[in-house]
mmCIF file of the C-alpha atoms, coordinates in Angstrom:
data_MODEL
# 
_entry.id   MODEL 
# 
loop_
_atom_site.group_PDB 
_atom_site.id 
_atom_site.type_symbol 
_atom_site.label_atom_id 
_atom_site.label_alt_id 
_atom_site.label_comp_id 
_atom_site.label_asym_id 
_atom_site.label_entity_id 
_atom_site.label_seq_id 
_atom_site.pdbx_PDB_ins_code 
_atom_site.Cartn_x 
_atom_site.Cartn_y 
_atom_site.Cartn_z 
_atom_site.occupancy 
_atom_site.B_iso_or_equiv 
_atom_site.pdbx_formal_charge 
_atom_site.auth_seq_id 
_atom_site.auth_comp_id 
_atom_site.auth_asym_id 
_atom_site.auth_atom_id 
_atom_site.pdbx_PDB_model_num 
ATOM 1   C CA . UNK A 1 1   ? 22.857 108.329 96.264  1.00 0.00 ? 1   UNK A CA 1 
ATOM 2   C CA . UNK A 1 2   ? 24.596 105.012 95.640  1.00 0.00 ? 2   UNK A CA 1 
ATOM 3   C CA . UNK A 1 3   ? 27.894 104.888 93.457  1.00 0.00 ? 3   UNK A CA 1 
ATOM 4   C CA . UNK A 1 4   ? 28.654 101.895 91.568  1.00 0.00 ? 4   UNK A CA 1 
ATOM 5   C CA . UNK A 1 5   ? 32.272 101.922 92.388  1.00 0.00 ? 5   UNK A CA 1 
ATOM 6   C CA . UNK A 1 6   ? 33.735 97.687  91.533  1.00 0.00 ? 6   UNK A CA 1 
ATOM 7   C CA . UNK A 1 7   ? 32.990 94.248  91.195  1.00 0.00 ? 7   UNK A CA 1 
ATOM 8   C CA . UNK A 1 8   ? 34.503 91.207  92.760  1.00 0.00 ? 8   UNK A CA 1 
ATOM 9   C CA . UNK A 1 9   ? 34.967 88.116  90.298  1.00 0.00 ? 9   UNK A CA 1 
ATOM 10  C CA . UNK A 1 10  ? 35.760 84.654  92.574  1.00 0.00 ? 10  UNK A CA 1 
ATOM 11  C CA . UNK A 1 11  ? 37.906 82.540  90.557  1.00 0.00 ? 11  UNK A CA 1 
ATOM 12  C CA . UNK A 1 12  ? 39.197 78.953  91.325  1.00 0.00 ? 12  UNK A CA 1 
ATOM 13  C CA . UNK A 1 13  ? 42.230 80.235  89.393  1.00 0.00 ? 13  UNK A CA 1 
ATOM 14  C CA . UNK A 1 14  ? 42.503 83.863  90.166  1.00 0.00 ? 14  UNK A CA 1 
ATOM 15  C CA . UNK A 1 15  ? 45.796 84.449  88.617  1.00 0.00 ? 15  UNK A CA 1 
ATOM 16  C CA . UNK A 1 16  ? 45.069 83.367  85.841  1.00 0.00 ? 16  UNK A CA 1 
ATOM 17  C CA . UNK A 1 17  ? 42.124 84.980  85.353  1.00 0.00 ? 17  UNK A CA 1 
ATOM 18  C CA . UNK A 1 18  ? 44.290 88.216  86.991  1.00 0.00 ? 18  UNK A CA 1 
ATOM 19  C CA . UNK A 1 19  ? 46.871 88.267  84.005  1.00 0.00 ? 19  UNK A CA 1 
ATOM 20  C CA . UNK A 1 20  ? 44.055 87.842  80.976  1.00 0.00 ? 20  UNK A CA 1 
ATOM 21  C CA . UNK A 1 21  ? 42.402 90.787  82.463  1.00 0.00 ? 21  UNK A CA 1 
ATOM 22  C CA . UNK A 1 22  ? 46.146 93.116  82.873  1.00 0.00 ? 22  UNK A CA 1 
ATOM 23  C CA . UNK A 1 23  ? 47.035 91.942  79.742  1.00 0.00 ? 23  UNK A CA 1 
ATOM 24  C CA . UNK A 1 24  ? 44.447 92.471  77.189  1.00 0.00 ? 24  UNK A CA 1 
ATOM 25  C CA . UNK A 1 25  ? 42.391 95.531  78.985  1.00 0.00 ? 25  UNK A CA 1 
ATOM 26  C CA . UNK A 1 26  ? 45.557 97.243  80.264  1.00 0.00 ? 26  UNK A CA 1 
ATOM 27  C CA . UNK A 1 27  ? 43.873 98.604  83.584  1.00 0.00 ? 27  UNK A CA 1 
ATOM 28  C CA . UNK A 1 28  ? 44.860 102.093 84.871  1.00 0.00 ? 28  UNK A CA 1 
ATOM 29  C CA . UNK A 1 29  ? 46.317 100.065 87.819  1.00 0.00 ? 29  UNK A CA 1 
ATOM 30  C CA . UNK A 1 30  ? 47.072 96.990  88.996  1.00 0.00 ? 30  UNK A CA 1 
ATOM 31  C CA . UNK A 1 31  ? 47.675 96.399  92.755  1.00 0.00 ? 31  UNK A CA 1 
ATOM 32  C CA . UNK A 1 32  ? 47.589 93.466  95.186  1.00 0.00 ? 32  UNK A CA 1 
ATOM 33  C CA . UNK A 1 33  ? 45.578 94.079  98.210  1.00 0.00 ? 33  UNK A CA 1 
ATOM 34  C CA . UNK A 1 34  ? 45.870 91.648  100.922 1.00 0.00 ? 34  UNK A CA 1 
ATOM 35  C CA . UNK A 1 35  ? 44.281 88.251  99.257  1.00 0.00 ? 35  UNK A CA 1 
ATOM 36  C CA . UNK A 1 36  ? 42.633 90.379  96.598  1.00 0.00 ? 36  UNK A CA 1 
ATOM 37  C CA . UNK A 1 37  ? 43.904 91.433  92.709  1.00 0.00 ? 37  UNK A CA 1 
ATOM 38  C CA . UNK A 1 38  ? 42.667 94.924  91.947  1.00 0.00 ? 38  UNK A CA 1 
ATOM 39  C CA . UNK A 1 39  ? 42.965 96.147  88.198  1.00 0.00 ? 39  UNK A CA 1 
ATOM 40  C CA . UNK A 1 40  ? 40.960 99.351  88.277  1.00 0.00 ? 40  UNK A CA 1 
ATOM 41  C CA . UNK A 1 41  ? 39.707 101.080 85.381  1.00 0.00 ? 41  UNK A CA 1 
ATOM 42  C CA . UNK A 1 42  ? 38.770 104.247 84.812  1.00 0.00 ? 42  UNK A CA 1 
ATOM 43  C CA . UNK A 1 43  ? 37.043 104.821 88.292  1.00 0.00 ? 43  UNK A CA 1 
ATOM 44  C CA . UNK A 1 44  ? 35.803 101.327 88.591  1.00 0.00 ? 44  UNK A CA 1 
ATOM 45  C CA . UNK A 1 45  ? 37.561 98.634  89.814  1.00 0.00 ? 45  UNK A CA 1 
ATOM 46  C CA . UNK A 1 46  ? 37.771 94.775  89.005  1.00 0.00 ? 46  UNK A CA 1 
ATOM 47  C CA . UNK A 1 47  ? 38.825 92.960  92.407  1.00 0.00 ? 47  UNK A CA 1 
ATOM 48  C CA . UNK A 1 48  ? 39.615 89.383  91.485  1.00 0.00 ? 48  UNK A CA 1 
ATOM 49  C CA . UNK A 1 49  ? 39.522 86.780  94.169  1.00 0.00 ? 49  UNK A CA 1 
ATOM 50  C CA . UNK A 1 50  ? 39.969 82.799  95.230  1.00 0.00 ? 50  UNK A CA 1 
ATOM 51  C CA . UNK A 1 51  ? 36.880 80.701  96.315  1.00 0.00 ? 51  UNK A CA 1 
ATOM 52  C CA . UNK A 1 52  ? 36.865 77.157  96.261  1.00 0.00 ? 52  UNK A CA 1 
ATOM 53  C CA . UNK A 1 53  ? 32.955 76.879  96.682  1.00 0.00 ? 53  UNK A CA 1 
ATOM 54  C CA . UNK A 1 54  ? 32.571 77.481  93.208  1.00 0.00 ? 54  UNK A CA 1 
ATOM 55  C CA . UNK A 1 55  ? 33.259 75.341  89.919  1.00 0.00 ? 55  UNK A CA 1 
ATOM 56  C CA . UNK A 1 56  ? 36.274 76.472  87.209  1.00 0.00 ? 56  UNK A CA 1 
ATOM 57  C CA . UNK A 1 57  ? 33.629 77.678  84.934  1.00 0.00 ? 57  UNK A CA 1 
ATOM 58  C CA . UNK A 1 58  ? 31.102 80.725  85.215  1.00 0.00 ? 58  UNK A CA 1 
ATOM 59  C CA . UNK A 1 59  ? 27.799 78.165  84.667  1.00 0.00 ? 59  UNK A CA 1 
ATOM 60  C CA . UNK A 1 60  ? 25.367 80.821  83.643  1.00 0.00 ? 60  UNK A CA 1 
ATOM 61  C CA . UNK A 1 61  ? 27.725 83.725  81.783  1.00 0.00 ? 61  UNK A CA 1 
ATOM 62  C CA . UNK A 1 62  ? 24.798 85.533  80.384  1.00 0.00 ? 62  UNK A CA 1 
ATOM 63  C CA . UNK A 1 63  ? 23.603 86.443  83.457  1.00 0.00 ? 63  UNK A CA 1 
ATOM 64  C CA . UNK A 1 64  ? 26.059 89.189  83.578  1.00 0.00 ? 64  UNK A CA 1 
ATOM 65  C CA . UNK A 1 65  ? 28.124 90.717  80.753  1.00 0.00 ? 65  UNK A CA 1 
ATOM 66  C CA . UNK A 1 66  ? 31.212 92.650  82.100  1.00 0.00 ? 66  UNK A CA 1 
ATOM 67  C CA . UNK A 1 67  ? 31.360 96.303  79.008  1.00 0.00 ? 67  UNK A CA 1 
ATOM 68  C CA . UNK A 1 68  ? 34.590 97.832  78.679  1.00 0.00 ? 68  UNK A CA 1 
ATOM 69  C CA . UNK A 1 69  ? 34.443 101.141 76.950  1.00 0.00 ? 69  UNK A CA 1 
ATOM 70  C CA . UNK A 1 70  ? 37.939 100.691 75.037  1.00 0.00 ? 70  UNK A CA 1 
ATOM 71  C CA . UNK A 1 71  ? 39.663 103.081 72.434  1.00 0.00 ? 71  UNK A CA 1 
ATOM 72  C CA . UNK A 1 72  ? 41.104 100.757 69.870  1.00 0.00 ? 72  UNK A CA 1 
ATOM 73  C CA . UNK A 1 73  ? 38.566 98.174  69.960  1.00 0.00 ? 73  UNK A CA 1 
ATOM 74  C CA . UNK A 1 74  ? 40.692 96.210  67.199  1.00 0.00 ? 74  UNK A CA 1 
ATOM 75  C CA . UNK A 1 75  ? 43.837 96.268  69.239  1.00 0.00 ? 75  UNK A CA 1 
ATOM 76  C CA . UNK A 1 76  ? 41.653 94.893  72.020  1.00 0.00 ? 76  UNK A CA 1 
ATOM 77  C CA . UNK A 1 77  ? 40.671 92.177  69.638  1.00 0.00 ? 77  UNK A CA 1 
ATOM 78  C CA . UNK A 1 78  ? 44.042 91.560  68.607  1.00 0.00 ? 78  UNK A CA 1 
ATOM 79  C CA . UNK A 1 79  ? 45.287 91.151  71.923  1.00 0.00 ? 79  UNK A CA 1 
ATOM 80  C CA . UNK A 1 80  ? 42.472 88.766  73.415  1.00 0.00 ? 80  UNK A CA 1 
ATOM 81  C CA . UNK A 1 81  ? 43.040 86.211  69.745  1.00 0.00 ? 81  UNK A CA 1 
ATOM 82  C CA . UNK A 1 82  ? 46.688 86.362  70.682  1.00 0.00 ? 82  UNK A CA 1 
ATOM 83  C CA . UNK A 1 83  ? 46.259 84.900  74.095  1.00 0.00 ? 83  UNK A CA 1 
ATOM 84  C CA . UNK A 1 84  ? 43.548 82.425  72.549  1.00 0.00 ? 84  UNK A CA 1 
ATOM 85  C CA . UNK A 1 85  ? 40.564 84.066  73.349  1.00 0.00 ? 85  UNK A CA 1 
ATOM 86  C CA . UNK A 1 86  ? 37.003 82.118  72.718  1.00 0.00 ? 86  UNK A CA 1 
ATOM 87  C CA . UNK A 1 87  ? 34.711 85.127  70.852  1.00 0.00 ? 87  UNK A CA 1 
ATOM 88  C CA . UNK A 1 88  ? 31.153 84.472  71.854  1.00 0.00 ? 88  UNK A CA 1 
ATOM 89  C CA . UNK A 1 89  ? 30.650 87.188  69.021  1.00 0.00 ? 89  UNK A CA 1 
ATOM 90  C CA . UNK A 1 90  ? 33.593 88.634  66.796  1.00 0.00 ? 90  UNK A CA 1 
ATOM 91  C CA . UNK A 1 91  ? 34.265 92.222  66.502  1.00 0.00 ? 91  UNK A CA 1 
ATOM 92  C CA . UNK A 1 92  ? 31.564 93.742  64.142  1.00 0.00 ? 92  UNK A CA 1 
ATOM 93  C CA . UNK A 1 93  ? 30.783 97.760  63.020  1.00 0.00 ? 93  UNK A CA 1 
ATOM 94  C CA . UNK A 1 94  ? 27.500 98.488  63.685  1.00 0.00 ? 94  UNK A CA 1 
ATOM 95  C CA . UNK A 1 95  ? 26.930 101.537 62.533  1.00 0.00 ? 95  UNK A CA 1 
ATOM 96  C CA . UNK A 1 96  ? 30.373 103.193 63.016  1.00 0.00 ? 96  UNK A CA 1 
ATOM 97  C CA . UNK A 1 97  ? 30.932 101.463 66.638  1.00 0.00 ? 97  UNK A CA 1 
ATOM 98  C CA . UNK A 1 98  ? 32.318 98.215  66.920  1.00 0.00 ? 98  UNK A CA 1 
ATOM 99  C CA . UNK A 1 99  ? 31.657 95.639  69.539  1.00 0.00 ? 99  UNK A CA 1 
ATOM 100 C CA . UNK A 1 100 ? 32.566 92.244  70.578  1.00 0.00 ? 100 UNK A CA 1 
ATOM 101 C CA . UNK A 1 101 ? 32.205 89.378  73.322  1.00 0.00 ? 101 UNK A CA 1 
ATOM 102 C CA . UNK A 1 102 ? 34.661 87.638  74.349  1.00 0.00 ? 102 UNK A CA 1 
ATOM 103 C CA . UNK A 1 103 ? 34.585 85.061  76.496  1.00 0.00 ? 103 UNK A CA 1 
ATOM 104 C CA . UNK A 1 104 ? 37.245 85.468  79.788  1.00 0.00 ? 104 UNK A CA 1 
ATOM 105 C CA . UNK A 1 105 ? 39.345 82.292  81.170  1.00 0.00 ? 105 UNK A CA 1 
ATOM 106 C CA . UNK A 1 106 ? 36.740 81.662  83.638  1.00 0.00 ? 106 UNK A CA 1 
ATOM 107 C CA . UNK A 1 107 ? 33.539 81.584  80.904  1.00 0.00 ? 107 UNK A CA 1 
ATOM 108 C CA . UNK A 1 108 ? 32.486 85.034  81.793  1.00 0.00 ? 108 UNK A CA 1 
ATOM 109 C CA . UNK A 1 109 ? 31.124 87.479  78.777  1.00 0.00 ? 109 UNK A CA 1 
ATOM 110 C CA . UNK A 1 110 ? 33.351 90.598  78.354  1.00 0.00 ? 110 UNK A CA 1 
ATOM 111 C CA . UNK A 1 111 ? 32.534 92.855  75.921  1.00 0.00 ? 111 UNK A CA 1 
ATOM 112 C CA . UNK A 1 112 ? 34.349 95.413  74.232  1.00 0.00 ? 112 UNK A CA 1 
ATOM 113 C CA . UNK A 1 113 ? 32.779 98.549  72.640  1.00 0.00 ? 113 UNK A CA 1 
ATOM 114 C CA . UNK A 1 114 ? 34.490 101.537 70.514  1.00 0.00 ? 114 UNK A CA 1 
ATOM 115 C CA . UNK A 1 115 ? 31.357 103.858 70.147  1.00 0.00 ? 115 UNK A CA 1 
ATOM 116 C CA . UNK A 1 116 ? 31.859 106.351 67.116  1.00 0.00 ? 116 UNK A CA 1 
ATOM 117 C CA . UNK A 1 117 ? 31.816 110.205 67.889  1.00 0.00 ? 117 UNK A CA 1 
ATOM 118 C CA . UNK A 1 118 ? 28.427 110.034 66.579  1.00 0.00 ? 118 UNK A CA 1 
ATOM 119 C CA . UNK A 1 119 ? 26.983 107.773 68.725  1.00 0.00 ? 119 UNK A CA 1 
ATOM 120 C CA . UNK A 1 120 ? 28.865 109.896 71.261  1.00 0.00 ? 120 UNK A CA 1 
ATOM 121 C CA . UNK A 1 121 ? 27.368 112.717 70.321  1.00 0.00 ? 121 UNK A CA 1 
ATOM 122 C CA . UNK A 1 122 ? 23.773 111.399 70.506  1.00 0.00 ? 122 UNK A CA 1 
ATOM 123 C CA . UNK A 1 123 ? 23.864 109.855 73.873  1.00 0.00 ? 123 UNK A CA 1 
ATOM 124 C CA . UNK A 1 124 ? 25.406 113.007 75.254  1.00 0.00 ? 124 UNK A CA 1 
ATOM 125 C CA . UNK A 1 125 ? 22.918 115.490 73.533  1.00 0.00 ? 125 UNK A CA 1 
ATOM 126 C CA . UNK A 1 126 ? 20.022 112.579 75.485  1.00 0.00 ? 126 UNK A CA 1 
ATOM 127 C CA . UNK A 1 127 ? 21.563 113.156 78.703  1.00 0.00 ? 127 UNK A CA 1 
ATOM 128 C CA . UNK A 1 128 ? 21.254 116.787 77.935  1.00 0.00 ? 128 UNK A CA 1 
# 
């Protein structure tokens, strides 16, 4: 059996795109391993990189969204509108959970999602 265990993200501008990620996710850690930035969260891990054989901007963002299971979703929010954050959709309730897309330095889709003990509750009881 295979674990998902990180993903890399190349970046033309990897410290920039390092220090939206510490800042407005707050990762469980935050190391520097030889060339690479690791923020890991939770179990996962986020290793951010350099390439120069790609462009400044992700050219087809939809092709992957990045979820981030936070606990304050609106503190999230408030964080990613304080560094300037493009929302490809606002924070919204939908049915007791909120979600939201932002959109990271580098044009990738992050989203953010609080899900309500309910909605908890139901996907546990399904796994069940």
């Amino acid at each position: 059996m295979a674990n998902l265990d990180s993903m890399l993200l190349a970046s033309t501008d990897p410290d920039r795109l390092h220090d939206w990620y510490a800042a407005v996710l707050e990762p469980h850690s935050d190391d520097d391993v030889d060339s690479y930035r690791v923020l890991r969260f939770g179990h996962f891990h986020l290793l951010i990189d350099r390439r120069d054989d790609i462009g400044p901007k992700a050219t087809d963002a939809t092709r992957m969204i990045i979820n981030f299971d936070v606990e304050d979703a609106r503190a999230v929010a408030a964080r990613m509108d304080a560094r300037g954050t493009e929302w490809l959709a606002p924070l919204e309730d939908r049915d007791g959970s909120l979600f939201a897309t932002a959109i990271d330095p580098d044009g990738n889709h992050v989203q953010i999602i609080q899900l309500s003990e309910a909605h908890r509750a139901a996907m546990a009881a399904s796994e069940s």
